[in-house]
N, C-alpha and C positions, 0 to 999 in steps of 0.2 A: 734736627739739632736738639740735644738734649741742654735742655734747663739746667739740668743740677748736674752739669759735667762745665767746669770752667773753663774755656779757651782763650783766654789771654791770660799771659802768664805774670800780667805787672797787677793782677786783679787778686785779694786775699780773701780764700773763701772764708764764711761766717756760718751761724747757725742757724736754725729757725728762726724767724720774728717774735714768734710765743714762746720759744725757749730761751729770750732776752726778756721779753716782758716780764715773765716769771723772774727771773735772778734779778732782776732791775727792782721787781715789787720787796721782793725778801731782803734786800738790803735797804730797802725804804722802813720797813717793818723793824729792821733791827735796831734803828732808834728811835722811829715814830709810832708809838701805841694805837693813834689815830687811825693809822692804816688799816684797813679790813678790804677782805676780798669777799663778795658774795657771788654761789655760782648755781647752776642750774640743773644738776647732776653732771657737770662739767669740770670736774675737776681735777678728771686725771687727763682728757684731751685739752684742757688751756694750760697743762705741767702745773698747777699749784698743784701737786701729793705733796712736795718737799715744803712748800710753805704751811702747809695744814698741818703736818707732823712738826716742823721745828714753832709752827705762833698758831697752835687749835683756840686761843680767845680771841684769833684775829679774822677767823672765815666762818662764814655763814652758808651753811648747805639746804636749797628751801625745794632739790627736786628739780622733775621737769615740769616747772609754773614757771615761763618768763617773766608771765605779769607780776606775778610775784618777785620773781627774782627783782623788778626795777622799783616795785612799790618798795619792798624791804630796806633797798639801797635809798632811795630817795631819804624814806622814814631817818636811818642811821646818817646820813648827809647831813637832813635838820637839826639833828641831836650832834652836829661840828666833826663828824667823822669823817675822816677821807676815802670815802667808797669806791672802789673796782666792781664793777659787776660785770660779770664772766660769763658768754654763751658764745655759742655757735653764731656767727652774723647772720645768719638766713632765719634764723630764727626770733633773734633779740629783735633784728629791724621790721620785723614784721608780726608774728604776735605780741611782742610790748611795746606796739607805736602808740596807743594811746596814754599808756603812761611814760613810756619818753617824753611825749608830746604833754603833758600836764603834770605829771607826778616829779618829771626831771627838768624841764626846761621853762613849761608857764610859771611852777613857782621857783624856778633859779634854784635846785638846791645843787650842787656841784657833785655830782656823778660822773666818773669815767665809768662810759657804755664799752666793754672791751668786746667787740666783735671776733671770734676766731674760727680758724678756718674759713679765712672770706673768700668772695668772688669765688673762683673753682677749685678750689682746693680738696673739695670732698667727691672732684674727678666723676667716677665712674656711679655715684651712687644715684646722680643724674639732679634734674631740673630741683625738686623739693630741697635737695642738699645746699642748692648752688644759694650766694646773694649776689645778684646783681642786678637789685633795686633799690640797696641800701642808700645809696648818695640819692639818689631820685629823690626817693620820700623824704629822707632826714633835710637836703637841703633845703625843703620845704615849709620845715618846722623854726620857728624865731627861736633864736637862744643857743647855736646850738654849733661848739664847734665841730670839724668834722675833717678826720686826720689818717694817711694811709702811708706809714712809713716804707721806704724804699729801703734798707739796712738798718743790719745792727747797731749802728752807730744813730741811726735817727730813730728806731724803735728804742733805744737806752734816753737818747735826751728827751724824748714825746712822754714816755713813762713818769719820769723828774718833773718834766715841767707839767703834767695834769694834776701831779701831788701838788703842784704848789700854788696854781694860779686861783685855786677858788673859783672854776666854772664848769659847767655840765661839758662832757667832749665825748663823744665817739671814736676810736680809734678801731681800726681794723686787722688784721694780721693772719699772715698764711701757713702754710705747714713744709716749706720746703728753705731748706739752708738756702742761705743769701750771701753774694760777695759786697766787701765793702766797695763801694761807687768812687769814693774820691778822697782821698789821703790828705786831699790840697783845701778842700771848702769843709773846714770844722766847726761849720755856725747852726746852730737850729733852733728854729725860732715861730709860733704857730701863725700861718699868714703869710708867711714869707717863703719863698720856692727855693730849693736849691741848684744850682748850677753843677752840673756835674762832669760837663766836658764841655770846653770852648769849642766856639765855631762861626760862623758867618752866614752860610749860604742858605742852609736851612733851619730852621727849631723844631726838635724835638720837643714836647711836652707830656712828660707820663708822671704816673702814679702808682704807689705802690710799689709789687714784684714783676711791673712793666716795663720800671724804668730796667733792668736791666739788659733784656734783648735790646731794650733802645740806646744803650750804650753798645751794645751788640753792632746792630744797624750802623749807627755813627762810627765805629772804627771800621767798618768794612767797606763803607764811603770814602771816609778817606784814603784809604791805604791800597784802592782798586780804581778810583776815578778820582779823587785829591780834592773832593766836598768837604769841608769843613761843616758839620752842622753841631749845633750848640745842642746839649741834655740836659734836660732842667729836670728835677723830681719833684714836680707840684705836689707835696707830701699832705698840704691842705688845701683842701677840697673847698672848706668853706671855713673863714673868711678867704678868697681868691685871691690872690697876691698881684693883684692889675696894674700896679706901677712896672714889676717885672716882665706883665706880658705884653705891655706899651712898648715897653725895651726890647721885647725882641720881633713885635712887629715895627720898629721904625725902621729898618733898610727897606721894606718891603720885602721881605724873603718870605717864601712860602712858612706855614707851620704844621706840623702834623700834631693829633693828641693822639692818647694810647692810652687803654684801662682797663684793667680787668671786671669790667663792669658793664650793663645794655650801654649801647650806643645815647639810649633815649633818657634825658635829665641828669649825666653825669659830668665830669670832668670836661669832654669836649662839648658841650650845648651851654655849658658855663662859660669856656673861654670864648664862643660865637656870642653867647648872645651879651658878652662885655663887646668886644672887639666891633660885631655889627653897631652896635646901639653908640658906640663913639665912631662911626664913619670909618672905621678899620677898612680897607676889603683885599688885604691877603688872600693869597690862593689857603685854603685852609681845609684840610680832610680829621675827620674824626675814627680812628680806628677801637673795636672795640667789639663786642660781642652785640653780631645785629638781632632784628626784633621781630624772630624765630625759635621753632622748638629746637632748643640747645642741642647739637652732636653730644653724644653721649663719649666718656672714656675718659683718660687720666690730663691732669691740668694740663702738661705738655701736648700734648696730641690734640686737645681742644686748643691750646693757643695757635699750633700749627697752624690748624682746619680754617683758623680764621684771620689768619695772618699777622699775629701778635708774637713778633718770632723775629730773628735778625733777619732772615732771607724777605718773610712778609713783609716789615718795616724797608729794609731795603728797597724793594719792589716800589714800594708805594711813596717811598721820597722818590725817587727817579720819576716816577710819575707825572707828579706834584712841579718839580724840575725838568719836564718835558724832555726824560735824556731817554 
């Protein structure tokens, strides 16, 4: 099953996540001077060309220095500017953790860290390209939101609302058109999960450009064996929206998570080790990229390999639901 080929036809396809966040920035820019994009010699793969050419006093080009790119951002932060700093995720999360971790978040200066091209997006160019440590480590750091929109419609309001809330946030974002999720829940809010398909029997819980096959999964449940499971887009990662995962562990229905991210310190070891630690004990599977040298090749064909796919998802609710 190909990713970027939509098969249900009540679903409307969308564009890239980075090519919202870009036109979502440029319209931020058009009446706020505040706004500046700083990048990493990244600034024809995160799409700001079109912002650098129509607001050039608005972006800052410092090179391949991430540390630099987040020192710089920090700096212009203090001085009340509304900073984007723009890299590659495997990269920003990893050569500039120590100035996330002190330049961006021990002194609180409000930077949006835009991670692009996350998790496997840069496919076949293998393990160095890939981030799927970013939630691990960031989770680990105080101060520090941390946000992986599942549509355009949640990559447009995550954009808005990091202009405006005045705090440091991580946001992530991939390279393949996305369908919009839910026509019906237009709320987004950082913290708070979205619901993206009712249900009962099972939950679903993804992130990201996971929740899709996981809407995938859930219509092929129902409409082959008459499962109802619920889709949630836990879109933040952290703060974790625990009142919503109470709710959908109170029937006792099994849960699955999904992420395009290790197995190890992400989305699912977050929602166990809320759920253990309050006496939860759901049947509960974490699906996710295990704690091995990555299959090599393009995002699709690694989601396959590892069952992050409607057929894989499928498979593994049945499981979970002992059918």
């Amino acid at each position: 099953m190909e990713l970027d080929k939509i098969e249900e036809k009540d679903l409307k396809m969308g564009k890239a996540n980075q090519d919202v966040f870009s036109e979502t920035l440029q319209a931020l820019a058009e009446t706020d001077r505040d706004i500046v994009a700083v990048t990493s010699d990244s600034r024809g793969s995160g799409k700001l060309v079109p912002f650098g050419e129509k607001y050039p006093n608005q972006i800052v080009e410092v090179g391949i220095a991430e540390q630099n790119l987040v020192g710089v951002a920090a700096g212009l932060a203090s001085a009340g500017k509304k900073t984007f700093a723009v890299s590659p995720a495997c990269f920003l999360s990893a050569r500039a953790l120590e100035q996330i971790k002190n330049d961006v978040c021990y002194s609180d200066n409000p930077v949006t860290l835009v991670g692009i091209s996350a998790g496997i997006s840069y496919g076949a160019l293998g393990t160095t390209h890939h981030s799927l440590h970013d939630y691990a480590v960031l989770r680990a750091i105080n101060n520090l939101i941390i946000v992986a929109p599942a549509d355009n419609f949640e990559t447009e309001q995550a954009v808005r609302l990091a202009a405006k809330i005045n705090k440091p946030v991580y946001m992530r974002y991939g390279k393949k058109a996305m369908p919009f999720l839910s026509e019906e829940n237009r709320t987004f809010e950082f913290g708070k999960g979205r619901v993206v398909k009712e249900g009962g029997d099972i939950a679903i819980i993804a992130t990201g450009e996971t929740v899709y096959p996981a809407w995938l999964a859930a219509k092929k449940l129902e409409d082959e064996l008459g499962i109802k499971a619920t889709v949630v887009s836990m879109h933040t990662i952290k703060p974790l929206d625990v009142k919503l995962l109470e709710e959908l562990a109170a029937n006792g229905s099994p849960i699955v998570t999904v992420e395009e991210h290790m197995v190890n310190g992400g989305l699912g070891e977050a929602c166990a080790s809320y759920l253990f630690q309050k006496g939860i004990r759901n049947k509960f599977k974490i699906i996710g990229i295990p704690d091995e040298y990555t299959v090599t090749g393009s995002q699709v064909e690694i989601f396959n390999h590892y069952g992050i796919s409607k057929e894989g998802l499928f498979k593994a609710c049945k499981e979970l639901l002992d059918i």
